[in-house]
Jmol script that loads the backbone (N, CA, C; Angstrom):
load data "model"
ATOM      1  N   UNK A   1      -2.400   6.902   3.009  1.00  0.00           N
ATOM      2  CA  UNK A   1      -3.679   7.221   3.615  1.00  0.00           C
ATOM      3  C   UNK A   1      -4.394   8.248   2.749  1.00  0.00           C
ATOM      4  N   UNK A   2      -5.928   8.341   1.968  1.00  0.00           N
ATOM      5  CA  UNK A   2      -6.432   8.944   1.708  1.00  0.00           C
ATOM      6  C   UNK A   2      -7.601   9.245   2.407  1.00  0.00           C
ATOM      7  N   UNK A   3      -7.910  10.560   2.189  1.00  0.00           N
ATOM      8  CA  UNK A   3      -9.048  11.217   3.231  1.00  0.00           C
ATOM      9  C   UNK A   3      -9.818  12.166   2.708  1.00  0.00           C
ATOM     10  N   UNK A   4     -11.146  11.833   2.612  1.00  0.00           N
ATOM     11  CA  UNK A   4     -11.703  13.195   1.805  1.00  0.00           C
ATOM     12  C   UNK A   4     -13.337  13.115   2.693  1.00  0.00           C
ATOM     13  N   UNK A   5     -13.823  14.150   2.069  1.00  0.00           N
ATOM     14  CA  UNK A   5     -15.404  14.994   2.961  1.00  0.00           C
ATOM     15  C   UNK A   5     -15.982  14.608   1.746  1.00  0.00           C
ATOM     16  N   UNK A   6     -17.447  13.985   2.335  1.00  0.00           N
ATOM     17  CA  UNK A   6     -18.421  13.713   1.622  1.00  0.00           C
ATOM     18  C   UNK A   6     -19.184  14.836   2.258  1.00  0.00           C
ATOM     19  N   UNK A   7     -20.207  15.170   1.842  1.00  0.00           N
ATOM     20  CA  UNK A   7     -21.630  16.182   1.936  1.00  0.00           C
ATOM     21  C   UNK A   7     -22.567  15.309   1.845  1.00  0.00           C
ATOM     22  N   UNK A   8     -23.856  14.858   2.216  1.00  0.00           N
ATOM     23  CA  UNK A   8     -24.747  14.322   1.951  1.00  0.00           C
ATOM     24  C   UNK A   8     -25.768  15.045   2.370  1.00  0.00           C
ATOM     25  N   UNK A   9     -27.043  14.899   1.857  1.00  0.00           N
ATOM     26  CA  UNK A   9     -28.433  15.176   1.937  1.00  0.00           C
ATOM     27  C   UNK A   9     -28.770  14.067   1.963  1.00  0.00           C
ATOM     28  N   UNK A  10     -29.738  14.463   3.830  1.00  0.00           N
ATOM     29  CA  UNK A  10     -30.733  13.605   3.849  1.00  0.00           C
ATOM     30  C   UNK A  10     -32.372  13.632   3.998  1.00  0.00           C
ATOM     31  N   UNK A  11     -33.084  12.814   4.291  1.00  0.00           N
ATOM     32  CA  UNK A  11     -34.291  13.356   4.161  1.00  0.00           C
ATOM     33  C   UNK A  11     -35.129  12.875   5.846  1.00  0.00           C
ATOM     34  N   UNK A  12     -33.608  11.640   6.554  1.00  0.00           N
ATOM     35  CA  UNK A  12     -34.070  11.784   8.304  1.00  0.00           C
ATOM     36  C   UNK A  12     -32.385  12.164   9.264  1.00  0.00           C
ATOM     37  N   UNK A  13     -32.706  13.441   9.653  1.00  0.00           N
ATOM     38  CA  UNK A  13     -30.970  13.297   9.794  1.00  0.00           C
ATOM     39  C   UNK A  13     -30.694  12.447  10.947  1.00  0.00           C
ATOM     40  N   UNK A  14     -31.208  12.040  12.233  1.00  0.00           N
ATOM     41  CA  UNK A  14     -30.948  11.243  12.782  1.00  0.00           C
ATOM     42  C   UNK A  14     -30.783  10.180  12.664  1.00  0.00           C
ATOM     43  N   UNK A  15     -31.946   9.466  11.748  1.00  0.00           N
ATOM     44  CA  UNK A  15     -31.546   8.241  11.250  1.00  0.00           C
ATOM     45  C   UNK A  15     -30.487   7.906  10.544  1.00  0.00           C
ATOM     46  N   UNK A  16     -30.088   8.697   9.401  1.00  0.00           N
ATOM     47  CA  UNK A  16     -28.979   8.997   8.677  1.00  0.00           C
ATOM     48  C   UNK A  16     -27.868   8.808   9.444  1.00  0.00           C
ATOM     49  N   UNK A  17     -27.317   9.692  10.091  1.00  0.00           N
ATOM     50  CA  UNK A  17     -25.977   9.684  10.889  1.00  0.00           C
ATOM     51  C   UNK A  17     -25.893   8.007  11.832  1.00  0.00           C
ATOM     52  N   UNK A  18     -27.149   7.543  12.555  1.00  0.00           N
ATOM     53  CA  UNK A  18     -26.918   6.385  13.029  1.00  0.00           C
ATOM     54  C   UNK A  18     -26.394   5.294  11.915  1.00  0.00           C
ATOM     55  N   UNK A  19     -27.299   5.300  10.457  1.00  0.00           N
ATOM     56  CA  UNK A  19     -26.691   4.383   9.813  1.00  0.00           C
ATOM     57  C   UNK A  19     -25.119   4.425   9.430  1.00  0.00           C
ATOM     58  N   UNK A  20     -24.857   5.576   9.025  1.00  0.00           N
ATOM     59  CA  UNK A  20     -23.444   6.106   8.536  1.00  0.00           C
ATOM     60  C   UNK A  20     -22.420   6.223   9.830  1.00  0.00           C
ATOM     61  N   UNK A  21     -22.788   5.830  10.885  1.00  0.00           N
ATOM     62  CA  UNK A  21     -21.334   5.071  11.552  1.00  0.00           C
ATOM     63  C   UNK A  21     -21.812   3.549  12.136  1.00  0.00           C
ATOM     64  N   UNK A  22     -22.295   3.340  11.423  1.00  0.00           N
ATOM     65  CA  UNK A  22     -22.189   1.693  11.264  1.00  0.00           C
ATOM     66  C   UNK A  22     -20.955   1.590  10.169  1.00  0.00           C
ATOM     67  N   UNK A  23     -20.760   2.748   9.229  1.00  0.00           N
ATOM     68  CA  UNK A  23     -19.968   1.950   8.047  1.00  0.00           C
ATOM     69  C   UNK A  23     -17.812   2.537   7.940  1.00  0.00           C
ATOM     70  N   UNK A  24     -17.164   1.208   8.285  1.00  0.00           N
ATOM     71  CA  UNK A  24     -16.046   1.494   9.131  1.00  0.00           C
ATOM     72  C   UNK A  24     -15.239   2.502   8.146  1.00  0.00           C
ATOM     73  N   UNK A  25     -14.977   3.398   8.213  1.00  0.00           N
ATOM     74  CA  UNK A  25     -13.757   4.154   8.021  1.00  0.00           C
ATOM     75  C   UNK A  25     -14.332   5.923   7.217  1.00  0.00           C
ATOM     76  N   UNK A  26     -15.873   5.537   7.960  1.00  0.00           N
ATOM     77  CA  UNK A  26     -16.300   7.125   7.505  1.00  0.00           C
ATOM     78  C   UNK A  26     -16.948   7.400   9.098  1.00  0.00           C
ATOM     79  N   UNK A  27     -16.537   8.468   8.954  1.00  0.00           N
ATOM     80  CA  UNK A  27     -16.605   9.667  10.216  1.00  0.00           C
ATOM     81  C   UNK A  27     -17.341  10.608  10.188  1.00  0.00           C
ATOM     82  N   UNK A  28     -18.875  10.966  10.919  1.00  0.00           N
ATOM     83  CA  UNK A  28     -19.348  11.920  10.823  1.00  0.00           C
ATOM     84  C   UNK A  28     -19.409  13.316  11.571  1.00  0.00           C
ATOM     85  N   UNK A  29     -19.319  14.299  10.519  1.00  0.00           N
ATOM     86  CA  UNK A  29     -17.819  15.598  11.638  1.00  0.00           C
ATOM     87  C   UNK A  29     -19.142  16.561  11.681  1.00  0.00           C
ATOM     88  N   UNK A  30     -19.961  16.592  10.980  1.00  0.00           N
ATOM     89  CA  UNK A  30     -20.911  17.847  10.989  1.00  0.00           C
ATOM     90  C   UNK A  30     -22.456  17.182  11.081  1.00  0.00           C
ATOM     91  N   UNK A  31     -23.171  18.251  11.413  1.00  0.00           N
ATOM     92  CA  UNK A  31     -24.946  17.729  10.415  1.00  0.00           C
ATOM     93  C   UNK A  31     -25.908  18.922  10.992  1.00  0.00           C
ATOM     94  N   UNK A  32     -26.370  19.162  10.278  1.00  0.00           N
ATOM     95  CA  UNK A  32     -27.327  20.241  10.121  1.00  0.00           C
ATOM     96  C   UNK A  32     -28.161  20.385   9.213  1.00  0.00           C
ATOM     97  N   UNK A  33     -29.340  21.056   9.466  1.00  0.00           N
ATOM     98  CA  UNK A  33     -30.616  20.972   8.358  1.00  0.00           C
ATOM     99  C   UNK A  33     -30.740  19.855   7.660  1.00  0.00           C
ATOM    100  N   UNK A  34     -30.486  18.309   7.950  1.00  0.00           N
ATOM    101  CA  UNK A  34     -30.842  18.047   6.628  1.00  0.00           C
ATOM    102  C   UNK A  34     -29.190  17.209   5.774  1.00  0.00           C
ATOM    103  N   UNK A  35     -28.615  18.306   6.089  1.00  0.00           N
ATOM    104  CA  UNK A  35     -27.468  18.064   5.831  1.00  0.00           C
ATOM    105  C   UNK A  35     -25.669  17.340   6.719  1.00  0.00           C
ATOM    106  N   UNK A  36     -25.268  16.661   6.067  1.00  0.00           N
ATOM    107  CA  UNK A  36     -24.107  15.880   7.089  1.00  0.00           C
ATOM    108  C   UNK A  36     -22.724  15.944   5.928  1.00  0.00           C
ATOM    109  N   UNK A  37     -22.001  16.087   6.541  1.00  0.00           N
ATOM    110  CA  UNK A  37     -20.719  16.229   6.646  1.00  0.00           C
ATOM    111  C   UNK A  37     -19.955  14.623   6.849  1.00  0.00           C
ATOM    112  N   UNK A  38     -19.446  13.849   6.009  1.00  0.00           N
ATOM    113  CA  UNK A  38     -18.240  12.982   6.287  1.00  0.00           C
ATOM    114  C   UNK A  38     -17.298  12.579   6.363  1.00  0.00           C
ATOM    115  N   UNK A  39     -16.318  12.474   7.212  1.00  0.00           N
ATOM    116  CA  UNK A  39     -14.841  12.140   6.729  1.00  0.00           C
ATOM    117  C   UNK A  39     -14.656  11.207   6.464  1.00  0.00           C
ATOM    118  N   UNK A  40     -13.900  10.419   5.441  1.00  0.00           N
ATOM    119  CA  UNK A  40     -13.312   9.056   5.284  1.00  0.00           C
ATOM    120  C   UNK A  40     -11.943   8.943   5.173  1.00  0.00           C
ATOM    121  N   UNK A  41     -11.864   8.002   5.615  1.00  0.00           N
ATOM    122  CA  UNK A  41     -10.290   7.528   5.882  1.00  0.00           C
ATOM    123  C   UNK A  41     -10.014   6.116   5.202  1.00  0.00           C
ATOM    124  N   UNK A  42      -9.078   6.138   4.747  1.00  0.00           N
ATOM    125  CA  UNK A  42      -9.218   4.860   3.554  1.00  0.00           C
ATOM    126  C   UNK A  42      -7.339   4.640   3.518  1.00  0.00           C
ATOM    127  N   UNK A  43      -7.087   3.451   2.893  1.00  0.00           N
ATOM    128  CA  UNK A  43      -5.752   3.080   2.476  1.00  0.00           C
ATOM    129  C   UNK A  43      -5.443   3.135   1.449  1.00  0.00           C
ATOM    130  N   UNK A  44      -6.535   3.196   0.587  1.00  0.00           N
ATOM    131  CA  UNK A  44      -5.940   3.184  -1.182  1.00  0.00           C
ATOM    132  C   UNK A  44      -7.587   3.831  -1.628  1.00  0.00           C
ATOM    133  N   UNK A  45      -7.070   3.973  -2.655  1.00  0.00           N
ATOM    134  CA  UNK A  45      -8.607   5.020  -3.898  1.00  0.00           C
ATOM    135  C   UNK A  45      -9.503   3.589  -3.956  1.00  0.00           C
ATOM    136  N   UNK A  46      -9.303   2.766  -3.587  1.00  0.00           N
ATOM    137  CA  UNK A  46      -9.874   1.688  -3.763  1.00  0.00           C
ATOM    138  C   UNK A  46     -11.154   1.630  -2.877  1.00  0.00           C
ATOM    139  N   UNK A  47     -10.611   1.424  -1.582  1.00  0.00           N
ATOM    140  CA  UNK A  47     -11.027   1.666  -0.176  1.00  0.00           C
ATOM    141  C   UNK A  47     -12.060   2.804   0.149  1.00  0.00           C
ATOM    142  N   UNK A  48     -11.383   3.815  -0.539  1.00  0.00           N
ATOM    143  CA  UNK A  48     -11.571   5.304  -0.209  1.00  0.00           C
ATOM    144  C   UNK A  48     -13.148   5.539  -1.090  1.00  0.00           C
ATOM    145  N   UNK A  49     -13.207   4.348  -2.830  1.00  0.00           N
ATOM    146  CA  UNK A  49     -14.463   4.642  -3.614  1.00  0.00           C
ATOM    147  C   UNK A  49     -15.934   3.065  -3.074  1.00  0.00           C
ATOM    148  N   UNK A  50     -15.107   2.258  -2.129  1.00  0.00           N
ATOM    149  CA  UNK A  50     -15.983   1.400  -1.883  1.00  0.00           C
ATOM    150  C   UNK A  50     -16.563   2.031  -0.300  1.00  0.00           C
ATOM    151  N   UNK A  51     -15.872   2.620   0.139  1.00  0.00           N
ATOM    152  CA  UNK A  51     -16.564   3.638   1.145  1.00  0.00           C
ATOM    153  C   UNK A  51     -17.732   4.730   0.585  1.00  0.00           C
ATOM    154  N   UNK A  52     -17.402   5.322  -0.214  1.00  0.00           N
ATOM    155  CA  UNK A  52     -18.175   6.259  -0.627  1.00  0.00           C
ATOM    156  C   UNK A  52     -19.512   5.543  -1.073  1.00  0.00           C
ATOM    157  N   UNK A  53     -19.265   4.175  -2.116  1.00  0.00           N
ATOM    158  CA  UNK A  53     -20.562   4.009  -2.550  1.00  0.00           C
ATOM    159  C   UNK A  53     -21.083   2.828  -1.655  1.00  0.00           C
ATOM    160  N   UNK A  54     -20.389   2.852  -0.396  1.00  0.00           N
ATOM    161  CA  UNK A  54     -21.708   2.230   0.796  1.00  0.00           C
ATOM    162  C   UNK A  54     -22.100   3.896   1.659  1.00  0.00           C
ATOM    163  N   UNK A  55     -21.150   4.582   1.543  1.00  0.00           N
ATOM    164  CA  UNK A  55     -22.917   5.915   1.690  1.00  0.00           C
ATOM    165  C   UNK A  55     -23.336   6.364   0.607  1.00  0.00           C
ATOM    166  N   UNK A  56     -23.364   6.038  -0.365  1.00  0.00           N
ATOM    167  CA  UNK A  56     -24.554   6.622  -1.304  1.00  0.00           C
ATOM    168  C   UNK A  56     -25.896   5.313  -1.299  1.00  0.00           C
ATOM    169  N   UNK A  57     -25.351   4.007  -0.868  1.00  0.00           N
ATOM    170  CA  UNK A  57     -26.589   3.269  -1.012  1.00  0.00           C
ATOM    171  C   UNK A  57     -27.509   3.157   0.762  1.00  0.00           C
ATOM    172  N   UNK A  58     -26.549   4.102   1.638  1.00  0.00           N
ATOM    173  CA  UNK A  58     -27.141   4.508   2.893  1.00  0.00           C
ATOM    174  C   UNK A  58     -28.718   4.507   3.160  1.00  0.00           C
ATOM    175  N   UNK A  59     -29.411   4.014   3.792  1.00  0.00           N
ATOM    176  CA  UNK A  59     -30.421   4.231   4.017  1.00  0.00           C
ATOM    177  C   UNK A  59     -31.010   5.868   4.721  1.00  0.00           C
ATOM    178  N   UNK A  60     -31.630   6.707   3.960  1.00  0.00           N
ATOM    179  CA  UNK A  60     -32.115   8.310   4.149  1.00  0.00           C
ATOM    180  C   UNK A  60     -31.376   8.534   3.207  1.00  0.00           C
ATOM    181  N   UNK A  61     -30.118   8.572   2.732  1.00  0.00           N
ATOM    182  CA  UNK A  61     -29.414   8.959   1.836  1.00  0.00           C
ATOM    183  C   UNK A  61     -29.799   9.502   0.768  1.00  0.00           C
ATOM    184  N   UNK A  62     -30.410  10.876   0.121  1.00  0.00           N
ATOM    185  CA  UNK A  62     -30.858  11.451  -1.193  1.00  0.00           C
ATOM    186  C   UNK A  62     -29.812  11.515  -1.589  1.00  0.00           C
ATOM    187  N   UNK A  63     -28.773  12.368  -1.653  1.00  0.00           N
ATOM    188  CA  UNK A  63     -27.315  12.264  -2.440  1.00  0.00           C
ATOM    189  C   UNK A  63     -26.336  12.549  -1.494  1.00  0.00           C
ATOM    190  N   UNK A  64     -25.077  12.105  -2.094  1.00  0.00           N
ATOM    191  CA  UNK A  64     -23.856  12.319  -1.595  1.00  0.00           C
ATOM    192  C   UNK A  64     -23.252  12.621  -2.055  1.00  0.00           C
ATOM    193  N   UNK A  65     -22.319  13.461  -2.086  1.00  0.00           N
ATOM    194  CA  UNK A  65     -21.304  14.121  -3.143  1.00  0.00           C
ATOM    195  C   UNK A  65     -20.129  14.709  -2.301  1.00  0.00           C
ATOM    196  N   UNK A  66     -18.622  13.996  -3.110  1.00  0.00           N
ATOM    197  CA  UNK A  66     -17.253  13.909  -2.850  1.00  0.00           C
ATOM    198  C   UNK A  66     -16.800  15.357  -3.005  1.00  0.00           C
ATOM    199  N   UNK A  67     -16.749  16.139  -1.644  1.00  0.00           N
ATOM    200  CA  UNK A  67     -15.864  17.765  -2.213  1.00  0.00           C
ATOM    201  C   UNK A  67     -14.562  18.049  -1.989  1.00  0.00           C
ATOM    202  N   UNK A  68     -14.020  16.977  -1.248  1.00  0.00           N
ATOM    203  CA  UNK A  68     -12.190  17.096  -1.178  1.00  0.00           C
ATOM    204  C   UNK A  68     -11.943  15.977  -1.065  1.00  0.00           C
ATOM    205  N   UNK A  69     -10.672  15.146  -1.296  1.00  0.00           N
ATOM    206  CA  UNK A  69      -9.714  14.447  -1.522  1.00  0.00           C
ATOM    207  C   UNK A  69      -8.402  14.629  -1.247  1.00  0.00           C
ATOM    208  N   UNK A  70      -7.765  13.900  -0.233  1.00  0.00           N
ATOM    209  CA  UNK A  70      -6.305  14.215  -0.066  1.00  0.00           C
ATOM    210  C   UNK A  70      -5.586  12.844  -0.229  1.00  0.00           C
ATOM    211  N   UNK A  71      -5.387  12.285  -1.440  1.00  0.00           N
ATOM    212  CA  UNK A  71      -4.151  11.151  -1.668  1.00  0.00           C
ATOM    213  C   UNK A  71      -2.475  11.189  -1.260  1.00  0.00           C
ATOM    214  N   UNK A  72      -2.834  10.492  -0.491  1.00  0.00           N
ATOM    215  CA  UNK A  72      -1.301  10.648   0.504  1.00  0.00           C
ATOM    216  C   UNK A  72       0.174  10.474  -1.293  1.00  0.00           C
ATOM    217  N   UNK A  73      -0.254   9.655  -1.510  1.00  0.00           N
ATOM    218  CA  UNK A  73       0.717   8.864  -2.109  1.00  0.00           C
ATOM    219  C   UNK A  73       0.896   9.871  -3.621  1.00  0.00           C
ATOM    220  N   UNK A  74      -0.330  10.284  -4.107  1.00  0.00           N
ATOM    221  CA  UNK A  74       0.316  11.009  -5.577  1.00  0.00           C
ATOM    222  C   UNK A  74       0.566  12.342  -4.951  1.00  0.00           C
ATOM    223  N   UNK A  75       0.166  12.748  -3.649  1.00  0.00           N
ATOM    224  CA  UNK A  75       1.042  14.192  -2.891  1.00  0.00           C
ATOM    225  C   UNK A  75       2.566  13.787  -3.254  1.00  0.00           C
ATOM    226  N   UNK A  76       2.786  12.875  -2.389  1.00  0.00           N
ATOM    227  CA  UNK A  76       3.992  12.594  -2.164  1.00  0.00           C
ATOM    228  C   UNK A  76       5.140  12.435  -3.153  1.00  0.00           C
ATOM    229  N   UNK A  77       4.279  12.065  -4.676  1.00  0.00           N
ATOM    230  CA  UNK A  77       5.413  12.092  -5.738  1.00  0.00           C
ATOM    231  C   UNK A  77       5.505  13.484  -6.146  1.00  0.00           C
ATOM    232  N   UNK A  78       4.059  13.855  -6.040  1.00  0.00           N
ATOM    233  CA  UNK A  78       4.026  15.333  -6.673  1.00  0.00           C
ATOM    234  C   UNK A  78       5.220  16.166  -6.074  1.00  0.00           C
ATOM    235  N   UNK A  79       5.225  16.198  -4.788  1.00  0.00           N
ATOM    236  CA  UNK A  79       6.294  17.233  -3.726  1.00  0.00           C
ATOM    237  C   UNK A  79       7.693  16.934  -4.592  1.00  0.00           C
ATOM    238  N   UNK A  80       8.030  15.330  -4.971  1.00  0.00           N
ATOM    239  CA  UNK A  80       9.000  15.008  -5.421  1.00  0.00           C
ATOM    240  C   UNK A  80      10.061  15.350  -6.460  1.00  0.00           C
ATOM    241  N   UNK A  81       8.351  15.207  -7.504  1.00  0.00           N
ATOM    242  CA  UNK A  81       9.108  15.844  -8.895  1.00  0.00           C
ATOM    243  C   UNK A  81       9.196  17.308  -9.093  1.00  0.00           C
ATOM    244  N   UNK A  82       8.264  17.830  -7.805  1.00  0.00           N
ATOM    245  CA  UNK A  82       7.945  19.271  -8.062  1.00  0.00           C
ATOM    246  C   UNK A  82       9.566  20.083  -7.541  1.00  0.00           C
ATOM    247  N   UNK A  83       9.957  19.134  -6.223  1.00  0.00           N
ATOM    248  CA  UNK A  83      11.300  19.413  -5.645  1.00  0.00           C
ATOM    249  C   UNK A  83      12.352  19.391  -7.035  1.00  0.00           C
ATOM    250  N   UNK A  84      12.359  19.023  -7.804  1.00  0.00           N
ATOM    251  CA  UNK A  84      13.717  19.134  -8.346  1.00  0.00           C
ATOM    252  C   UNK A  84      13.780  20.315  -8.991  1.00  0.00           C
ATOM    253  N   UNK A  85      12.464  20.423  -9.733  1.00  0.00           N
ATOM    254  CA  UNK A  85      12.434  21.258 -11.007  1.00  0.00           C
ATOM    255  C   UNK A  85      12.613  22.713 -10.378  1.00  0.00           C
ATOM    256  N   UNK A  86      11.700  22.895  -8.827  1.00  0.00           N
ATOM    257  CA  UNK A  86      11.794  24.253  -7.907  1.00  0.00           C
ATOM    258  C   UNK A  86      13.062  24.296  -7.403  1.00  0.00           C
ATOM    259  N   UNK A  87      13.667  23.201  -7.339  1.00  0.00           N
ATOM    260  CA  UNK A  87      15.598  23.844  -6.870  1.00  0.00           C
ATOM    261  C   UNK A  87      16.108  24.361  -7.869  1.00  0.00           C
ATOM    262  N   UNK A  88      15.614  23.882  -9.101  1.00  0.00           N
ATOM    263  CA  UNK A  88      16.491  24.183 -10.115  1.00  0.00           C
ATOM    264  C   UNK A  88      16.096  25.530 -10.631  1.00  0.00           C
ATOM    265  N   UNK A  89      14.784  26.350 -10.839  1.00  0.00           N
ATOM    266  CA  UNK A  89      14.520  27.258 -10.658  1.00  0.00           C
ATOM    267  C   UNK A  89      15.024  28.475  -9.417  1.00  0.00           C
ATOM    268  N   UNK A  90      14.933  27.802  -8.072  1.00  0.00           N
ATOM    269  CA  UNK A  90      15.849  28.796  -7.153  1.00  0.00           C
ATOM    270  C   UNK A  90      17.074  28.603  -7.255  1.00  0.00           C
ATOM    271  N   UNK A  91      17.601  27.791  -7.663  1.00  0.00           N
ATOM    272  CA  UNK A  91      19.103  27.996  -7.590  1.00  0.00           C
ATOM    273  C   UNK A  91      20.134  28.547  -8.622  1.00  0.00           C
ATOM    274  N   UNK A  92      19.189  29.068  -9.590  1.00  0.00           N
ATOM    275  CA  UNK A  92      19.045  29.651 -11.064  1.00  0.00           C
ATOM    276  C   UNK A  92      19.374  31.021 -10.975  1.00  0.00           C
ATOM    277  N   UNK A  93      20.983  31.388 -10.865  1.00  0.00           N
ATOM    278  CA  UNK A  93      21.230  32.902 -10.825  1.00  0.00           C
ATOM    279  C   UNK A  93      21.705  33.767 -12.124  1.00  0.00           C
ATOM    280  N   UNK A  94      21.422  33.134 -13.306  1.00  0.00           N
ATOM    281  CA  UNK A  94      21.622  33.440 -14.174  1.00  0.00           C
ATOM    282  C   UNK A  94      20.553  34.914 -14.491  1.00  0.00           C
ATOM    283  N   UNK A  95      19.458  35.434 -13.938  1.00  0.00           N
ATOM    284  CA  UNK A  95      18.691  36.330 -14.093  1.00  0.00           C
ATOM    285  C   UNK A  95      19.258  37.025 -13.389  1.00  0.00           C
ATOM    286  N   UNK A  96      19.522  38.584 -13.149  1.00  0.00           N
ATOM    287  CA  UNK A  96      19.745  39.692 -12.291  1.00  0.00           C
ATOM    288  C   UNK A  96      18.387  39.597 -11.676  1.00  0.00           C
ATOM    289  N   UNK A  97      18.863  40.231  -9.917  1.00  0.00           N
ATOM    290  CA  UNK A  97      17.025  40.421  -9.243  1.00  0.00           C
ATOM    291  C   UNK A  97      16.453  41.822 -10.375  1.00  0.00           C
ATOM    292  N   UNK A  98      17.019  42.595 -10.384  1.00  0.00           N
ATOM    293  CA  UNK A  98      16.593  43.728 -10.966  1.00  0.00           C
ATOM    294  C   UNK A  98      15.783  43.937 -12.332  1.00  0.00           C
ATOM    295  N   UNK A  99      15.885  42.807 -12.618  1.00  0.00           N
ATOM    296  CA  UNK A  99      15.151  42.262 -14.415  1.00  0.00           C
ATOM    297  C   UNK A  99      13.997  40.985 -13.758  1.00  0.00           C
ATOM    298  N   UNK A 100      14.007  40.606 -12.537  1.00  0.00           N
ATOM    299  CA  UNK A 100      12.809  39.520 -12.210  1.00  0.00           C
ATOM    300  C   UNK A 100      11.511  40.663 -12.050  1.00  0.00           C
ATOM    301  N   UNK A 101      10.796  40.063 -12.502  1.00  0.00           N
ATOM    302  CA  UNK A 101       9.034  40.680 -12.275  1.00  0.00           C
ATOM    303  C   UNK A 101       8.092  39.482 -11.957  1.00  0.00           C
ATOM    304  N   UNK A 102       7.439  40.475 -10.756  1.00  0.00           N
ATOM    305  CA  UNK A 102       6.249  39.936  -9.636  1.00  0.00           C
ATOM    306  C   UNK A 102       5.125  40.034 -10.928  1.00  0.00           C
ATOM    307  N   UNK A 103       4.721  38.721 -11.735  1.00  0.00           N
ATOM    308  CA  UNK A 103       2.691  38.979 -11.634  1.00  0.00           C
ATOM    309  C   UNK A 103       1.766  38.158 -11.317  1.00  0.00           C
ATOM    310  N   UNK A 104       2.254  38.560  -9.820  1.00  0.00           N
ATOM    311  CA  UNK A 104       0.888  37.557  -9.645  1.00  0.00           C
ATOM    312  C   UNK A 104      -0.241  38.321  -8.861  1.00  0.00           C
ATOM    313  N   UNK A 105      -0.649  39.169  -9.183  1.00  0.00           N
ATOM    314  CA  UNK A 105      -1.475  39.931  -9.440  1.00  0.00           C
ATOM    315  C   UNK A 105      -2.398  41.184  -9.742  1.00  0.00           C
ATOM    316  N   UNK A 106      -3.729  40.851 -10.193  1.00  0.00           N
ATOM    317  CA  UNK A 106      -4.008  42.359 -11.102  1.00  0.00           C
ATOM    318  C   UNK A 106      -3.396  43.083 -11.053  1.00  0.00           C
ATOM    319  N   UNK A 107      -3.771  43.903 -10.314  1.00  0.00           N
ATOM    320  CA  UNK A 107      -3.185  44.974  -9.867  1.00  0.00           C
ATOM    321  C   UNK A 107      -1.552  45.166 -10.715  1.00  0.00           C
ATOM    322  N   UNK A 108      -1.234  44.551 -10.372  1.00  0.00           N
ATOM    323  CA  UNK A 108       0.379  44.723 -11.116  1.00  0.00           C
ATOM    324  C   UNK A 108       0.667  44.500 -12.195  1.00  0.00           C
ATOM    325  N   UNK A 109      -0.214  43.234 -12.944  1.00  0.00           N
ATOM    326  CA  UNK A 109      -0.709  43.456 -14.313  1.00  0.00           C
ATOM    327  C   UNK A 109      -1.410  44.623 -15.135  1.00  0.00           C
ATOM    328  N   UNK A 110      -2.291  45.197 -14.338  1.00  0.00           N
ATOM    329  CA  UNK A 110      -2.967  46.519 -14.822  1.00  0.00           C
ATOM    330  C   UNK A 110      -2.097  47.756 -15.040  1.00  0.00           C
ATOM    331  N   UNK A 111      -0.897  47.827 -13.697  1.00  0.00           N
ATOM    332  CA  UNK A 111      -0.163  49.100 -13.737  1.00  0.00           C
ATOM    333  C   UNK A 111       1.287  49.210 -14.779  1.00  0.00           C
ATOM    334  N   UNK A 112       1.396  48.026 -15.511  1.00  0.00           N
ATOM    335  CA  UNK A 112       2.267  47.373 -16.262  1.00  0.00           C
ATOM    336  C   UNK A 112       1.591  47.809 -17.585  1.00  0.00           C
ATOM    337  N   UNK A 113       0.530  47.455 -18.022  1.00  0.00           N
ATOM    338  CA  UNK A 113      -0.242  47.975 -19.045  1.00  0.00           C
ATOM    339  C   UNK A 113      -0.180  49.489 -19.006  1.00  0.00           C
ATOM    340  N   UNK A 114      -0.288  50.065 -18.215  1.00  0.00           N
ATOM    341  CA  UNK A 114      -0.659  51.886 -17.595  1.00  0.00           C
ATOM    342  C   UNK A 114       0.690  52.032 -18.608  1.00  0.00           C
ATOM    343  N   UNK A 115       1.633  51.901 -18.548  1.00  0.00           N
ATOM    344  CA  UNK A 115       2.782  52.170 -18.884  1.00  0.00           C
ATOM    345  C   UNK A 115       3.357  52.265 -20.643  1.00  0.00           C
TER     346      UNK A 115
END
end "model"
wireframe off; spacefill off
backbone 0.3
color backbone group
């Protein structure tokens, strides 16, 4: 399952939102000024880009533009390959705690320099 938020600008928002749930697997979650909010729900990037460009050829539609994306499926390898390499890193006692160093951030980078 992929799912991502479109933004669109329109130029009638009522009309707009009526056309855009005529079209099956986009969801309209917001709208204001002008502006609308969409969710889509799709089965493949396939689905997910022939959705998108039946709301960009939307009637009111000035633009639409894609600001998140959640692909079920390259998550899912990602967690995968990311799982091995992060066990193998925590399970890695070859470092003393006393020689590990925190930088993840400024601040602790800056007072490291001080030194």
């Amino acid at each position: 399952m992929n799912i991502s938020s479109v933004i669109i600008k329109t130029n009638d928002l009522s009309k707009c939102k009526e056309e855009l749930s005529k079209i099956d697997g986009a969801e309209v979650a917001l709208s204001e000024n002008n502006t609308i909010i969409v969710v889509i729900q799709a089965e493949d990037v396939n689905q997910e880009i022939e959705i998108f460009n039946k709301i960009e050829k939307t009637k009111h539609v000035i633009s639409a533009s894609m600001h998140y994306s959640y692909i079920e499926d390259e998550l899912r390898d990602d967690l995968a390959n990311m799982n091995n390499s992060v066990n193998e890193i925590l399970n890695d006692n070859s470092t003393p705690i006393n020689k590990m160093q925190y930088s993840g951030s400024v601040y602790a980078m800056m007072n490291k320099k001080k030194k």
